[in-house]
C-alpha positions in Angstrom: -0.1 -9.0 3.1 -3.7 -10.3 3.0 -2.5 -13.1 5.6 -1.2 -10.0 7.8 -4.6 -7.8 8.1 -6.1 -11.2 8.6 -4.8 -11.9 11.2 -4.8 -8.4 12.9 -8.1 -8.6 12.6 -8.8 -11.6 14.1 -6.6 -10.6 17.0 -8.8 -7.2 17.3 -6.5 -5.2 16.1 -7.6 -2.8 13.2 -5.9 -3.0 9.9 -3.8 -0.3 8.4 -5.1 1.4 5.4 -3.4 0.5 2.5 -2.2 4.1 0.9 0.0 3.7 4.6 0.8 0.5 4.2 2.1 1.8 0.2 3.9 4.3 2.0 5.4 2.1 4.9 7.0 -0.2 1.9 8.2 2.6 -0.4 10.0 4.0 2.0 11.6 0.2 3.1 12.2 -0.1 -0.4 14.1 3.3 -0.2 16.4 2.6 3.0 17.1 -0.7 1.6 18.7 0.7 -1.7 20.3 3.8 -0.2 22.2 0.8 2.2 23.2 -0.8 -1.0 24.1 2.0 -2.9 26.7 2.8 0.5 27.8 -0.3 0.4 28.7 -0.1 -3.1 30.2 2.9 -3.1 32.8 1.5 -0.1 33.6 -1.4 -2.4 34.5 0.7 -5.3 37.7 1.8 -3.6 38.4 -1.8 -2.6 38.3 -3.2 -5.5 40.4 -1.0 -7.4 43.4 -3.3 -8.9 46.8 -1.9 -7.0 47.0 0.8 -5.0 44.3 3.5 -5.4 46.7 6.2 -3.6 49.7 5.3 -5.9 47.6 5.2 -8.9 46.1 9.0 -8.2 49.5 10.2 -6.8 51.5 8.6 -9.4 54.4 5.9 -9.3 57.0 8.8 -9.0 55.3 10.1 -5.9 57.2 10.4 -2.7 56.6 7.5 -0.2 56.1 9.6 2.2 53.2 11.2 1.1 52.2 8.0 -0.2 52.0 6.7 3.4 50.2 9.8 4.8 47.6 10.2 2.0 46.6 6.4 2.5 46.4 7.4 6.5 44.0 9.9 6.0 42.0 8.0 3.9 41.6 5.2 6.5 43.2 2.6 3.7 45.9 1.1 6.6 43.5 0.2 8.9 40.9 -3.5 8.5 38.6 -3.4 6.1 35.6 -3.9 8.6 36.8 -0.7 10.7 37.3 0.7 7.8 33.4 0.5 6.7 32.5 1.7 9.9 34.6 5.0 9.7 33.1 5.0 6.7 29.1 4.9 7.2 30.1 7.2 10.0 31.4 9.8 8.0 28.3 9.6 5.5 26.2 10.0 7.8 28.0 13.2 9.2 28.2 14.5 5.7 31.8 13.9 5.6 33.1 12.4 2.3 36.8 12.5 2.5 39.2 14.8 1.1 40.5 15.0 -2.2 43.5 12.9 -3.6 44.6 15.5 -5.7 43.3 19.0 -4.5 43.8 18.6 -1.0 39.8 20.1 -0.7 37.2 18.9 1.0 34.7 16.5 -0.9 31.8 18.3 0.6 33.3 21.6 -0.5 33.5 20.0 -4.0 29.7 18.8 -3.8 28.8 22.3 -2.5 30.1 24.2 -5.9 29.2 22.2 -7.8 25.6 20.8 -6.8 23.7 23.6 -7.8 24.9 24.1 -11.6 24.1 20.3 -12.0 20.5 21.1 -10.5 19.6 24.2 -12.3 20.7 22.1 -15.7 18.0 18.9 -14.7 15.7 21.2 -13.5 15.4 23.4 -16.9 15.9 20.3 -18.9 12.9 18.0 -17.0 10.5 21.9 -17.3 11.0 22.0 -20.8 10.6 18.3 -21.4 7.2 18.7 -19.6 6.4 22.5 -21.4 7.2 20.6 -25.1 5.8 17.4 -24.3 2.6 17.4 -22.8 0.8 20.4 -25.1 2.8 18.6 -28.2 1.1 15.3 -27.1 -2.2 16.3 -26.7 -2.2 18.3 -29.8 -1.9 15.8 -31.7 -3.9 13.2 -30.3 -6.6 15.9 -30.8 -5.8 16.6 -34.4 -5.3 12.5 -35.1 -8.3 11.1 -32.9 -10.4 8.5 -34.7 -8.0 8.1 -37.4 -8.3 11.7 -39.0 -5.3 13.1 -40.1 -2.9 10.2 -40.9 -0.2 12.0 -42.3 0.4 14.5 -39.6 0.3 11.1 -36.9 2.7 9.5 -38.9 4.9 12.5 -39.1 5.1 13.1 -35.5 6.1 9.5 -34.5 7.9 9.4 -36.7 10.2 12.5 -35.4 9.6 12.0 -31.8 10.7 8.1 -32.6 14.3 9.5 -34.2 14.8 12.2 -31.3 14.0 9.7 -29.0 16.7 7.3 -30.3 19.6 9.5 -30.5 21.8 9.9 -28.0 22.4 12.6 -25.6 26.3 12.9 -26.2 25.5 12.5 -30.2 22.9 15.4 -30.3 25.3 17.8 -28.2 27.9 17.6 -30.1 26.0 18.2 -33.6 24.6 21.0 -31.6 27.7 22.7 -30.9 29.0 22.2 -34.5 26.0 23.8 -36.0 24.5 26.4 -33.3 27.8 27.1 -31.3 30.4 27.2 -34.3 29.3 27.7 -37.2 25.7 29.9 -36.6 27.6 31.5 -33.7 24.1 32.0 -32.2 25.2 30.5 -28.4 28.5 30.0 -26.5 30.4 26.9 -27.1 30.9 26.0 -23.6 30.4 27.1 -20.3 28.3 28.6 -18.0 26.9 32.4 -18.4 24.3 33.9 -19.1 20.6 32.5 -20.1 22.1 32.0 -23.6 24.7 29.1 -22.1 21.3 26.7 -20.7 20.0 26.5 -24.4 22.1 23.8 -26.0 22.9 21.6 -22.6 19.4 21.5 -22.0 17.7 21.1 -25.2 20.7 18.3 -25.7 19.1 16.6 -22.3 15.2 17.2 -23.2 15.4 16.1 -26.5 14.9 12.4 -26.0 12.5 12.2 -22.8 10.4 14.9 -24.0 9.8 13.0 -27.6 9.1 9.6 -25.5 6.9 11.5 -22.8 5.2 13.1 -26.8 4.8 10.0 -27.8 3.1 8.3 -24.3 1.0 11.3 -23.9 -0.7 11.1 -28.3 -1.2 7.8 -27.4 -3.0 7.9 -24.2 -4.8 10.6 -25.7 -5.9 8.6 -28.2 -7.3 6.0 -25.5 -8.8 8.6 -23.6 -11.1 9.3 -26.8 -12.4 6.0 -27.0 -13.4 5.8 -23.3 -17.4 6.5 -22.1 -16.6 9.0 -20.2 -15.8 11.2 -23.1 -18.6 10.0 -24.8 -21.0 11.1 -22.2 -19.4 14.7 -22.0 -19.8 14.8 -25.7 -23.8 13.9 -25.4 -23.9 16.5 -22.7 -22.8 19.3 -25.0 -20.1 20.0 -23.0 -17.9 22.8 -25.0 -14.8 20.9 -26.8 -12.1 23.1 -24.7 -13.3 21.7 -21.5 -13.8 18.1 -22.7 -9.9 18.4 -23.5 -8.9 20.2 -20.6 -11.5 18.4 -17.5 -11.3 14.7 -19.3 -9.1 13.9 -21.6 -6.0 15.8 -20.5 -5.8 14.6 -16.3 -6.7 11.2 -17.5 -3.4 11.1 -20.2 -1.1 12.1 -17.6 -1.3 9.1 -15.1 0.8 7.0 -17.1 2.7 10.2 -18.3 3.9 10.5 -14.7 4.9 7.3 -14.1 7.0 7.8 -17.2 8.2 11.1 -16.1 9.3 10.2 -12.8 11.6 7.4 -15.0 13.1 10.2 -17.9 13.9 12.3 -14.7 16.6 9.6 -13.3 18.0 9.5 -16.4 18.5 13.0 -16.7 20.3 13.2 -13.9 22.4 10.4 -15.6 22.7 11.8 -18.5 24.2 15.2 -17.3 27.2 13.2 -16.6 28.0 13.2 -20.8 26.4 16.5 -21.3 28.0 18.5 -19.0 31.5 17.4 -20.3 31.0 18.1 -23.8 29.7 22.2 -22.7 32.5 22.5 -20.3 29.5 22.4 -17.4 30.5 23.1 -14.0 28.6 20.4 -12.7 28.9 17.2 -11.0 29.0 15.4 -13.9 32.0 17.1 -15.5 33.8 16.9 -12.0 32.8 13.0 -11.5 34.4 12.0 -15.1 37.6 14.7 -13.9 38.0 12.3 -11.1 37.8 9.4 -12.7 40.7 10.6 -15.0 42.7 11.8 -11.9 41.8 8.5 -10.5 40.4 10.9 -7.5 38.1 8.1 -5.7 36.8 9.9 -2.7 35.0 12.4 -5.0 33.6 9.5 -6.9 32.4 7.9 -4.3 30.7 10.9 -3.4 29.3 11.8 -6.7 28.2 8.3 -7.1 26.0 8.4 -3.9 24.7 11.6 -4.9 23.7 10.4 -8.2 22.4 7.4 -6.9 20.3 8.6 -4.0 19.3 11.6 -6.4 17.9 8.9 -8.8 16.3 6.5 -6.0 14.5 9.9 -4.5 12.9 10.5 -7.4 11.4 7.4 -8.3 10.2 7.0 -4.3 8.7 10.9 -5.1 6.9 9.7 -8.5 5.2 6.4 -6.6 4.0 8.7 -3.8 2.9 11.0 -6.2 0.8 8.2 -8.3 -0.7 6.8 -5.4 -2.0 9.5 -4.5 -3.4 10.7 -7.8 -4.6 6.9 -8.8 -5.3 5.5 -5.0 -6.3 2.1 -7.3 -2.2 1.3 -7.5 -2.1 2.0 -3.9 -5.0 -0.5 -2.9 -4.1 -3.5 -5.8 -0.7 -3.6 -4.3 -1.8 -6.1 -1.6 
């Protein structure tokens, strides 16, 4: 890249400023794994052993709609005109029809989008609600050393939540909050009472890891000169914690962030399907079961370009609040 500017320069021509240049090659990056993740997703039906349409219809099926399911699917023609229907359709927003409902895929995506999206959203606010305050607590309370027992308590929780998995903690949810306490429905989705278990189940884990990353930059932020010199100042402790410590703790804590959100969206997938959630997730592993592969296909773009839109959002983001990662990426 250095090579590049040089040689604009020499030619006259000024060099673009490197947050642009950061920009320019996210978004590359993006376009190039959105193709691959298409790409992918077309293979999956290829590469299924046999006959994907006898498999979801069943060996008793009648051959005639045998026939005419795989014709609407595209699966008689080449392979190559095949793919071209196919990025075609994509790009229209057209996923196919269900093998086994006869519906729409898009339809499908449509009901079901927005209970999937109201469950990540609730579950990545409360991981950022319980983590960041929890975090910085205790970095306060434990800076310098003091207070050993209460440091060693906390990572010492947040390092078992952070361990367990999703699926595990659900279902020991259920069991003890669901069916035996009786305090929230088993499965489902109602009323407010019906997000507590799913989405403490799915902020469990990230928020304990974010915890954790957030003590410990805290911590660091303690021992840096900055703090020092707002300490000679006189500067009240409230705003020390608030105007130094805290914004410089959460660089790293968004990088991080940006990560745990991906894998909420995965982890939906499991926790959706032990609450009966009428999400995407529930619907993708329905379909898998039903051997339904035009809705997975479209689930697993949807996933995939959810995931890949995120991380694109959180390097934005950090170059923007840390221009340094912007500039050393030469």
């Amino acid at each position: 890249m250095a090579s590049i500017t040089g040689a604009a320069a020499l030619v006259g021509q000024p060099s673009w400023p490197p947050r642009l240049l950061f920009v320019l090659r996210r978004l590359r990056r993006f376009v190039l794994s959105v193709a691959a993740l298409v790409v992918l997703s077309f293979a999956m039906l290829q590469f299924v052993p046999g006959d994907p349409v006898r498999a979801a219809l069943g060996v008793g099926a009648d051959e005639n709609l045998v026939v005419d399911t795989r014709a609407n699917l595209g699966l008689d023609q080449p392979v190559t005109d095949q793919f071209v229907t196919y990025l075609g359709n994509v790009a229209s927003g057209d996923f196919g029809t269900s093998i086994t409902t006869r519906q729409p895929v898009s339809e499908i995506l449509a009901q079901r989008l927005s209970s999937t999206l109201g469950l990540t959203v609730a579950a990545f606010a409360t991981t950022l609600v319980l983590a960041i305050p929890v975090g910085l607590l205790v970095g306060i309370a434990c800076r310098h050393g003091r207070r050993p027992a209460l440091g060693l308590s906390f990572m010492g929780v947040a390092g078992f939540l952070s361990v367990v998995p999703e699926f595990l903690l659900a279902v020991g949810m259920v069991f003890v909050f669901a069916v035996t306490l009786q305090w929230f429905p088993v499965a489902g989705r109602g009323g407010a009472g019906s997000f507590v278990l799913p989405v403490v189940a799915l902020a469990a884990a990230p928020a304990a890891v974010l915890a954790r990353l957030v003590r410990v930059e805290t911590d660091a932020a303690f021992q840096e000169g900055y703090v020092q010199t707002a300490r000679a100042k006189r500067l009240p402790s409230r705003t020390i914690y608030i105007k130094h410590v805290l914004p410089n703790s959460l660089t790293s804590a968004l990088t991080v962030g940006g990560l745990l959100l991906g894998g909420l969206i995965a982890g939906t997938v499991l926790v959706e399907n032990v609450f009966s959630w009428p999400g995407l997730g529930r619907t993708m592993v329905d379909a898998i079961v039903g051997k339904d592969y035009p809705v997975v296909q479209a689930i697993v773009l949807v996933y995939g370009t959810g995931v890949l839109l995120v991380n694109l959002v959180v390097d934005l983001l950090l170059a923007w609040v840390d221009p340094r990662s912007a500039v050393l990426e030469q």
